[in-house]
C-alpha positions in Angstrom: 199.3 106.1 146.5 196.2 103.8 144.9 195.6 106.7 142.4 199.2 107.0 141.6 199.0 103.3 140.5 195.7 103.5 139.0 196.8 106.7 136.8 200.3 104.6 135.9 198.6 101.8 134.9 197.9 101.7 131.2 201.6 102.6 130.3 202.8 99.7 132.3 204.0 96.4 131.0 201.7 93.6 130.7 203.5 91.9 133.2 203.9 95.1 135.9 200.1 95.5 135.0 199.3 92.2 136.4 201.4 93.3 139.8 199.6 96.5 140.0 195.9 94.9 139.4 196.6 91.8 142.5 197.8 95.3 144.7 195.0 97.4 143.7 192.4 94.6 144.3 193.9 93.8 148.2 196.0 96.3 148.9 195.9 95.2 152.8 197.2 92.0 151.5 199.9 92.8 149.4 201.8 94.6 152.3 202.1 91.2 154.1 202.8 89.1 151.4 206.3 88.3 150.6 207.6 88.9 147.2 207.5 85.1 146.0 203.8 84.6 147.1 203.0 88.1 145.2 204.9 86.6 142.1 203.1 83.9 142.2 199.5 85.5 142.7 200.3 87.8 139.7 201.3 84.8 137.4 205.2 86.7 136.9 208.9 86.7 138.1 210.5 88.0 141.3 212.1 90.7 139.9 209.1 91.4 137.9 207.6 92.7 141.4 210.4 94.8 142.2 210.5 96.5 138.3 206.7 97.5 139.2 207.5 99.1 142.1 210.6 101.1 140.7 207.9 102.1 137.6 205.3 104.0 139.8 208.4 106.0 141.4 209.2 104.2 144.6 213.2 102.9 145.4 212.3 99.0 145.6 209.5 96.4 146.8 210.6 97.5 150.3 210.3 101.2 150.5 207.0 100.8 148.3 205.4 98.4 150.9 206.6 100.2 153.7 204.6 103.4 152.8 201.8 101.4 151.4 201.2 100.4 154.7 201.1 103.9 156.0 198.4 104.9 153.4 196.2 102.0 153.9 195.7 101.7 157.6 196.1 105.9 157.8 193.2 106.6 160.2 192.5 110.0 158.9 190.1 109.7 155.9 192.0 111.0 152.7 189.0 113.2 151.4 187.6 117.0 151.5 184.3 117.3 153.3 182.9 120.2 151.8 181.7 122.9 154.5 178.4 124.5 154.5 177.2 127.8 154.2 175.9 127.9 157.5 178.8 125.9 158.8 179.9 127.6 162.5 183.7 128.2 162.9 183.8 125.6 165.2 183.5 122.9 162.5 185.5 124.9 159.8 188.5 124.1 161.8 188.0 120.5 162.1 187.5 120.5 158.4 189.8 122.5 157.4 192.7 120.9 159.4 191.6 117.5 159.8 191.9 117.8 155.4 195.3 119.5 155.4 196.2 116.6 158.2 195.3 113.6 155.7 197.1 115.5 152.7 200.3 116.2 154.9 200.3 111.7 155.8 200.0 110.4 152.8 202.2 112.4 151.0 204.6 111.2 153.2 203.8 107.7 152.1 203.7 108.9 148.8 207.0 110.9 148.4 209.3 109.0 146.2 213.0 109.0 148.0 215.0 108.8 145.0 214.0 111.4 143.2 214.3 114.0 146.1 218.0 112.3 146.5 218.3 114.0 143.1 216.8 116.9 143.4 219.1 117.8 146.5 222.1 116.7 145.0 221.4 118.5 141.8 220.3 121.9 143.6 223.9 121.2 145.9 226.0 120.9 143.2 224.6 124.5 141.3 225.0 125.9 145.3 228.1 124.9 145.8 229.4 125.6 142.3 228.1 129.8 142.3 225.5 128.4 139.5 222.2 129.6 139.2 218.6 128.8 140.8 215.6 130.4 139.6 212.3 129.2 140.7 209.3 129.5 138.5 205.6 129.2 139.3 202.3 131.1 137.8 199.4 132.1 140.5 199.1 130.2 143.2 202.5 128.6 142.5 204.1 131.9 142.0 204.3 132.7 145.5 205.5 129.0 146.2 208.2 130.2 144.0 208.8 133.2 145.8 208.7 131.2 149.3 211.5 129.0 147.8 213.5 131.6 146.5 213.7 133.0 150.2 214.4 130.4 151.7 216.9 129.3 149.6 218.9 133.1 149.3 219.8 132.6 153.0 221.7 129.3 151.9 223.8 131.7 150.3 223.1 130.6 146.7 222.2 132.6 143.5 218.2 132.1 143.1 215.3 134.1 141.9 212.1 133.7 141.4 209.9 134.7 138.1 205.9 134.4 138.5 205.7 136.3 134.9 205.3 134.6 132.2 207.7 136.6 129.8 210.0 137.3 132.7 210.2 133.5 132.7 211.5 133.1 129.4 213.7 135.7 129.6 215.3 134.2 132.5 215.2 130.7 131.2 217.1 132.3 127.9 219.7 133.2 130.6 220.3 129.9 131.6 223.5 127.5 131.4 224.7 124.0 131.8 225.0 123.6 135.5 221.9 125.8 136.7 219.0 124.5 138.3 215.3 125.4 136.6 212.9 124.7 139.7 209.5 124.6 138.0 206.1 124.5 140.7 202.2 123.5 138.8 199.6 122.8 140.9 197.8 121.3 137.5 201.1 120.4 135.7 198.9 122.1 132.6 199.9 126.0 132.6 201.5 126.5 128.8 203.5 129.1 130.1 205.8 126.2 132.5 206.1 124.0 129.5 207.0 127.0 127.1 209.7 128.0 130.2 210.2 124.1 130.5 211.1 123.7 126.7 213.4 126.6 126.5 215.4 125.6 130.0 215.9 122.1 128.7 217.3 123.5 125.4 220.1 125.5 127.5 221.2 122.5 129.4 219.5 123.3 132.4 218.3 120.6 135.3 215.2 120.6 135.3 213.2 119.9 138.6 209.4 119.7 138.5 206.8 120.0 141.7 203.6 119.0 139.9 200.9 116.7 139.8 201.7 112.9 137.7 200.2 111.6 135.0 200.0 115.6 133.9 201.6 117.1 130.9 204.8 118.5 132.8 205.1 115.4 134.5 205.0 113.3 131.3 207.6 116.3 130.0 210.0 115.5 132.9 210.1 111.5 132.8 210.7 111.6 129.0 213.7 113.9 128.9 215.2 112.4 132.2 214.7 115.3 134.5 213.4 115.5 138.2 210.1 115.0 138.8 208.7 115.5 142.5 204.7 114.3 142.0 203.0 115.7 144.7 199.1 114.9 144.4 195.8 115.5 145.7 191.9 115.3 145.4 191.7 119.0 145.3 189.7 119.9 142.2 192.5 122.5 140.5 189.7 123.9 137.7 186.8 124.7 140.7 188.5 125.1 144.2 190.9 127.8 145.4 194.3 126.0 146.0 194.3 125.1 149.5 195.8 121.6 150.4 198.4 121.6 146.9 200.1 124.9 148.7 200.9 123.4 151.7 202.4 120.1 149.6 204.4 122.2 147.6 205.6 124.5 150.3 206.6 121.2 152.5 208.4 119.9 149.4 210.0 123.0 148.9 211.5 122.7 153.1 212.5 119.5 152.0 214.7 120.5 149.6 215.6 123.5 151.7 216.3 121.4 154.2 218.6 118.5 152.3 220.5 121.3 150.9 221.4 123.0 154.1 222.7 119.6 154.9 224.9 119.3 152.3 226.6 122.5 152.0 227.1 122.0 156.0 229.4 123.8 158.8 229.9 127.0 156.0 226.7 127.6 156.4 226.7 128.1 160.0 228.7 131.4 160.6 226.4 133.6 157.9 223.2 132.3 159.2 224.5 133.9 163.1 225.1 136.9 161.2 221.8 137.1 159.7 220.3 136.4 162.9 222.1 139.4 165.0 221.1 141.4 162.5 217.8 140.6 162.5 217.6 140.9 166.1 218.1 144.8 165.8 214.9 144.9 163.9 212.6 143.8 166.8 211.1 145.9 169.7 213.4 144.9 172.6 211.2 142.8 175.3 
């Protein structure tokens, strides 16, 4: 949540970048403080505060103290500790879990409400209204994409999902006013999501990005008014194999999965029995 601020920073107002230097230099003590004493600490207006918090991606002064107090008295450290080559398999899943563990809490804290509000109700609407979903995602995030896309088919909507780059544009060529582009970077850098990106916008699209802020499809998103979900991470993207960013992605994705299924309610229901009895004939009987 600290790096999210620090990253945000420079294109802040003067005034919000006094705010965000008073929380980044006590960030205990700015969860206990109450907005006038914070004001007054950072030398600007009530509503000044509140603007700050809306800027880094949070609903209000509320919800953004509320999960900052989750992040900085989290117990579980928020860093990798690298394994060893002798390293016995004992330890490897203390590492390995206790990592995934801190990733999993503080993007929880992190998660910015609003924008999944919009996501879901975006992603509802194209359901509801027999429009299109297609998912998109290159290596690592090409088989988020295809996780999404089966989860979402047993909603019942129209979805795909395109981990080739010209299959991509050929599909985002397809695509109309009222579809849903669902776009999934680790790095928020791969020139074949902003190509995809660019040509989606262009056909009226909305546009929905799971990817890292302060990155170039992030900065693509919040100047053309489209969705952004940030989801970030210390994981190195340009030495490590993806490890934590697939499980972020892949709970962000059963987020929306889940808000969804919510929305489009009780008609869901009879399908997903029938899908389930059907199923059942394809396993050994006990």
């Amino acid at each position: 949540m600290l790096e999210r601020v620090k990253a945000a920073l420079p294109a802040l107002p003067p005034a919000e970048q006094r705010v965000a230097k008073l929380l980044l230099n006590d960030a205990r003590a700015f969860t206990n403080l109450p907005v006038s004493e914070l004001a007054d600490r950072a030398h600007v207006s009530k509503p000044t505060v509140v603007r700050f918090c809306r800027s880094v991606g949070y609903d209000g002064l509320a919800d953004f103290k509320r999960k900052l107090a989750g992040s900085v008295n989290e117990g579980v450290p928020f860093v990798h500790r690298a394994v060893d080559e002798d390293e016995k398999p004992a330890d490897l899943i203390v590492k390995v879990v206790d990592n995934a563990v801190a990733a999993l809490l503080h993007y929880r804290n992190d998660a910015a409400s609003h924008a999944f509000e919009r996501a879901v109700n975006a992603l509802s609407e194209s359901a509801v209204n027999g429009r299109r979903i297609e998912f998109y995602g290159v290596g690592n995030s090409g088989i988020v994409a295809q996780d999404a896309q089966h989860k979402f088919f047993r909603l019942g909507v129209n979805t795909a999902a395109c981990s080739d780059g010209h299959v991509q544009l050929m599909s985002a060529t397809m695509l109309q006013a009222g579809d849903c582009a669902v776009l999934i970077s680790n790095s928020g850098r791969s020139r074949d999501m902003l190509d995809v990106a660019d040509i989606a916008r262009k056909k009226g699209a909305t546009l929905i990005f799971i990817t890292a802020s302060g990155s170039p499809l992030a900065a693509l998103a919040q100047s053309q008014g489209q969705i952004l979900l940030a989801v970030d991470h210390p994981e190195d993207y340009d030495r490590y194999s993806p490890m934590v960013s697939r499980l972020l992605h892949l709970v962000a994705v059963d987020i929306l999965t889940t808000g969804v299924a919510l929305r489009l309610g009780q008609t869901l229901r009879p399908m997903l029995q029938e899908i389930k009895r059907n199923l059942r004939s394809k396993r050994y009987a006990s």
